[in-house]
N, C-alpha and C positions, 0 to 999 in steps of 0.2 A: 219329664224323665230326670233321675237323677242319675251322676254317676258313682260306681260304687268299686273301691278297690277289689279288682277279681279275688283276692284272701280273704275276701268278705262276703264274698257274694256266697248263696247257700242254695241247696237243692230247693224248689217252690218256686225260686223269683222266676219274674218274667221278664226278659228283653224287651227294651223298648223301641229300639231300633235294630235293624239288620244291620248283622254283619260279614266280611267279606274277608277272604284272604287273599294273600297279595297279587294274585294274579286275576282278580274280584269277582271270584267264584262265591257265590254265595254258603256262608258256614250257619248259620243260624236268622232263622226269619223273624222280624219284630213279632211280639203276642207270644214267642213261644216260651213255653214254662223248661225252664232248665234242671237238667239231670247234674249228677257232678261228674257224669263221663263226659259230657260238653263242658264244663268248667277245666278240667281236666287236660281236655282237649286244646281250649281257650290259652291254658298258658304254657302249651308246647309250641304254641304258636307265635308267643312274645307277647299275647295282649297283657296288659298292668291293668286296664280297668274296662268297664263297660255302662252303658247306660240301661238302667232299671225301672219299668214301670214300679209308681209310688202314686199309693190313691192321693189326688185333690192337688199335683207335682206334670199335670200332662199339658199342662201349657208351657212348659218351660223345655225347648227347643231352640236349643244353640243353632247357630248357622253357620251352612259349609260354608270354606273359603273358598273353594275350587270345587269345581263339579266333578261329577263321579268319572266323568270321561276321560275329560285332563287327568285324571289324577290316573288311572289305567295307561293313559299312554306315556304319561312321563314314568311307571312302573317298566313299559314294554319297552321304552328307548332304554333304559337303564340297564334293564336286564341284558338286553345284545349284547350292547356295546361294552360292558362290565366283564361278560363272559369270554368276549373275543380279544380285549383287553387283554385280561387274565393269562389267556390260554397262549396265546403271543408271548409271554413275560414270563412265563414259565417255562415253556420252550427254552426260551434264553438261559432262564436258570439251570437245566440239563444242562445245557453246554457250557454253563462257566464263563457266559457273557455279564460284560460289565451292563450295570442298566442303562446306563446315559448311551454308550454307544449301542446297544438295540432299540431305543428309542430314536436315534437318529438314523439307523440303520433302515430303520419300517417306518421313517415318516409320514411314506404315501401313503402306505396301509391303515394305517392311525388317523390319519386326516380323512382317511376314504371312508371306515370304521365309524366317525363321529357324524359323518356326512349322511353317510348312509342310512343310519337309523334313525332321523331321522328330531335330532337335538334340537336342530335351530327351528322348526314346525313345534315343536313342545315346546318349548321355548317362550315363541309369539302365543300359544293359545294361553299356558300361564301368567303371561302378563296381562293379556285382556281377557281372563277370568278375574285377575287382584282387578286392574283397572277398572272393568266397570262395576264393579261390587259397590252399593251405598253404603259400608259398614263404615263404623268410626272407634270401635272396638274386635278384636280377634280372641274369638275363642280356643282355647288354646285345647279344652275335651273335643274338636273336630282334627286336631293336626294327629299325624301316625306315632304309635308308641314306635320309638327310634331304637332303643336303648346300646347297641355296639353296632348295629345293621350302617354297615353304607348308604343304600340303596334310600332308604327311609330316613337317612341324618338329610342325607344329601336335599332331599325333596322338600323336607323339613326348613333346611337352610335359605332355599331358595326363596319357599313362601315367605319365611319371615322379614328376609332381607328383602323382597317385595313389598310386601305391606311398608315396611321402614320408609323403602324408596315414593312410593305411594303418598304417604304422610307430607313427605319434601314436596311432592309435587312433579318430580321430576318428568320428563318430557319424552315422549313415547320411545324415541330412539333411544333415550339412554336406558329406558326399562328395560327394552329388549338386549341391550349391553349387560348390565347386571343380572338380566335376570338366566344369561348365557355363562356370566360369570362364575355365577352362585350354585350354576346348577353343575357345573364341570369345574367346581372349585378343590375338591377332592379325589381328581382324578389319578392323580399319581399316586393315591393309596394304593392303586391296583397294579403300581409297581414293585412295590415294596413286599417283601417274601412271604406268605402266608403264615410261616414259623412264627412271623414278631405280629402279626396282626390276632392269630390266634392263642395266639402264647396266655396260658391263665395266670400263671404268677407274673411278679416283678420286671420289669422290661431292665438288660443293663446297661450298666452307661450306652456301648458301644452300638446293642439294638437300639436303644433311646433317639443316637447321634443320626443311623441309619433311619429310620422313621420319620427322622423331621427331612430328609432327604424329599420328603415327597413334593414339596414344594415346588421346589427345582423339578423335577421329573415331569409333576405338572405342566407346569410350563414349558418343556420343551415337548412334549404332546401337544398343545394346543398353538401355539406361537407360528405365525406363516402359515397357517391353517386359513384356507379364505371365508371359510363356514364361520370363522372366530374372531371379532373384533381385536385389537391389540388391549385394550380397555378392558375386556373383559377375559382375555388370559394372562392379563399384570394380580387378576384376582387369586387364580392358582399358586401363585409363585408369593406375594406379599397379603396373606391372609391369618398368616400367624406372628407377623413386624406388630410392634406396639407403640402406643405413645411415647413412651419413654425412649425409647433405641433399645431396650432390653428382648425384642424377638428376635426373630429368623427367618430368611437365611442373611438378611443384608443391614440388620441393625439398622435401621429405616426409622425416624420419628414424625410428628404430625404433634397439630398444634392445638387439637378437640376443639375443631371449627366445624359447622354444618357443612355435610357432606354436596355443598354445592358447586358449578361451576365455577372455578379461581384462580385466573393463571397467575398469580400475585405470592402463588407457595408453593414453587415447583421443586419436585428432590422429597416431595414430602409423602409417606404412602398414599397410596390413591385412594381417592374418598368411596371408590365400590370396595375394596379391598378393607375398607374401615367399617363398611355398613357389613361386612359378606362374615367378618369379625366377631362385631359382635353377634348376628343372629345363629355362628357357628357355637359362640361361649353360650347363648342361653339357652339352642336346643339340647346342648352336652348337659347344661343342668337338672333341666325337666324331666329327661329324658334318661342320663347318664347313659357312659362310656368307659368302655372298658380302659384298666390303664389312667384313668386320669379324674373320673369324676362318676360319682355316685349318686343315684336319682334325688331330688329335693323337688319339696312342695312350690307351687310359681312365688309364694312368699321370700321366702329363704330364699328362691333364685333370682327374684327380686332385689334383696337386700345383698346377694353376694356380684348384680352386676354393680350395685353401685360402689362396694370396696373396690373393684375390679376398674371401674373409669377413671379417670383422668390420666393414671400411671398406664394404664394397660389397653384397655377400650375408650373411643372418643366419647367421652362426654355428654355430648350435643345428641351423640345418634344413642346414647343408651338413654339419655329421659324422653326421648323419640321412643324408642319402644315400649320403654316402662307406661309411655301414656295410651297405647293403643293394645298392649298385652294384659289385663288384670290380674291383681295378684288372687283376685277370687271370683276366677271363670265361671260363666252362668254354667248351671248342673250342680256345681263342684258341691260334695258332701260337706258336711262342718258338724262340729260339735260346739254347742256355746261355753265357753269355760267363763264367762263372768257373763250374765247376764243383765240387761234392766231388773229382772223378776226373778227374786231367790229363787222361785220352783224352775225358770228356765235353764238354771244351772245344768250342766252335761245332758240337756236335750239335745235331739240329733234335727236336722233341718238341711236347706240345700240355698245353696245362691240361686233367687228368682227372677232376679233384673239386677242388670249393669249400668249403669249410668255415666256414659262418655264424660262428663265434665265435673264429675266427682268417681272416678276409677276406683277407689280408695275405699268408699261407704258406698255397701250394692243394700239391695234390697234381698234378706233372706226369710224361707218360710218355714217354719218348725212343724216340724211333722210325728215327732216321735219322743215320747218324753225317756227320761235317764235311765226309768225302768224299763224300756224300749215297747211301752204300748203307746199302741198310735192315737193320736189325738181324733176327736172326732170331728174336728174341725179344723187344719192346716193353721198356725198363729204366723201371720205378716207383719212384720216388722222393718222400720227405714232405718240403718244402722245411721244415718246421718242424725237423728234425730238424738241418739243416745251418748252422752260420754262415759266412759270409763267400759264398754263393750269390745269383750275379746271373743275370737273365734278359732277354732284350731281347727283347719283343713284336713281329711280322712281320706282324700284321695289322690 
């Protein structure tokens, strides 16, 4: 399968795999040959891209990260508990309640809310779907198009900051800490007024000031919560602090040390709050979000966590992700813009293998020449093997 940016997909192609909306009702079956009122359909739904049967391209099947299950019930916890959230918080707002005090006001309800639906059970089966996975690379065409959605950043966040945690090695208790953190790390988004989260244009100062307020709100949702580690609602509240002391809400520094055990640098933000971080800045990149960041190729978002580390994100945990995220995920389309071979110039092809311990040079297969007829024989190539080969990403 290759994937192909939905603006490009055209009446004829055929799906190569099934796909689902969010509640995993089935929308379109693998094999089926698409109309443009399924296309049509496709990106009222938020999809950005899809995976396309391409003759002599059908061994090239990326792998889930999380099974189809996990991934429906941390949708089904999300959803409740998002809506009842909500609906609580806007109550309040009729009445011209402050939010910190309806938040303290409904603590039991909130704690009861989080309990109830059943977070810390999604929780545990996300961590022992990342944990026992043999993967040493993450495809990044299996994770959800996010692009403003909570529900889908959130999900989003957690796997990646999983896998990170994964990488370290970390120790089952503390996955299940972050992976609690990560996943209710945005939760006091759902306090913050719908006007400023939906708002199209320019957010101003004073929405801006009230927005990062979520933080705080966050955490006082989860805190003295027994469903909730203390660990992992320091994540809610210190997930937008930076290295530098230049975040919020507490101008908090750290010292882009591995996110390990250390009681040797205490005061310093906390290393899930560091990992929850950055897996939050590069789903915003991939992905984009409204208000702050605009979609980019895993290249460019690549290249913009590393201006982003040392000052902003830890260091240590973003060449931690950069080694286990590729910048040229298996499927991913490409155009060759410098070739080994003048005629491979602006031929179209797909990344066919990744290669864990050269992330950097995959193995790509050219399928389609510049005049866009298809080769009669798929041309494989080891980008390791070439110097001076450049590729520009089409999806």
């Amino acid at each position: 399968m290759v994937f192909y940016n939905l603006d490009e997909v055209k009446e004829g192609m055929i799906v190569a795999d099934s796909l689902f909306d969010r509640q995993g009702n089935l929308l379109i079956a693998g094999g089926f040959t698409l109309k443009k009122s399924h296309i049509d359909m496709l990106k009222l739904r938020g999809y950005i891209s899809i995976p396309i049967a391409v003759m002599g391209m059908e061994k090239i099947v990326p792998e889930t990260i999380i099974s189809h299950q996990t991934e429906l019930e941390l949708i089904s916890v999300f959803d409740k508990s998002s809506k009842a959230i909500t609906l609580i918080m806007s109550q309040a707002a009729r009445n011209n309640e402050k939010i910190s005090d309806t938040i303290e006001k409904d603590k039991c309800l909130l704690s009861k809310l989080i309990r109830d639906t059943g977070i810390l059970t999604a929780a545990i089966k996300l961590v022992e779907d990342i944990a026992h996975e043999p993967w040493t690379v993450v495809n990044l065409n299996r994770m959800r198009e996010s692009g403003g959605n909570l529900l889908e950043h959130s999900i989003n966040v957690a796997i990646i900051a999983l896998c990170i945690g994964h990488k370290y090695r970390l120790p089952a208790h503390e996955m299940r800490q972050l992976g609690l953190g990560a996943l209710n790390y945005d939760i006091g988004m759902l306090a913050v007024p719908s006007s400023i989260i939906e708002k199209q244009s320019e957010l101003t100062d004073e929405e801006r000031l009230l927005l990062q307020q979520h933080t705080t709100y966050g955490f006082l949702m989860l805190k003295g919560n027994p469903e909730i580690p203390p660990t992992s609602a320091i994540v809610a509240l210190s997930h937008h602090e930076f290295q530098d002391g230049s975040g919020f809400p507490q101008s908090m520094t750290a010292e882009n040390r591995p996110p390990l055990k250390d009681f040797s640098h205490q005061g310093c933000i906390h290393r899930f709050a560091q990992i929850v971080a950055v897996a939050d800045t590069y789903d915003m990149l991939i992905h984009g979000r409204m208000h702050f960041q605009q979609r980019l190729d895993p290249l460019h978002a690549a290249k913009k966590m590393v201006e982003l580390s040392k000052t902003k994100l830890n260091t240590e945990i973003v060449k931690t992700l950069l080694s286990i995220f590729p910048v040229y995920p298996l499927g991913a389309r490409i155009k060759i813009v410098h070739g080994p071979i003048a005629d491979l110039d602006n031929a179209i092809g797909a990344i066919s293998k990744v290669y864990p311990d050269h992330i950097a040079s995959p193995q790509i297969t050219i399928f389609e020449s510049a005049r866009h007829f298809s080769f009669p024989k798929p041309i494989v190539l080891e980008l390791a093997q070439y110097k001076g080969f450049s590729l520009e990403l089409l999806n």
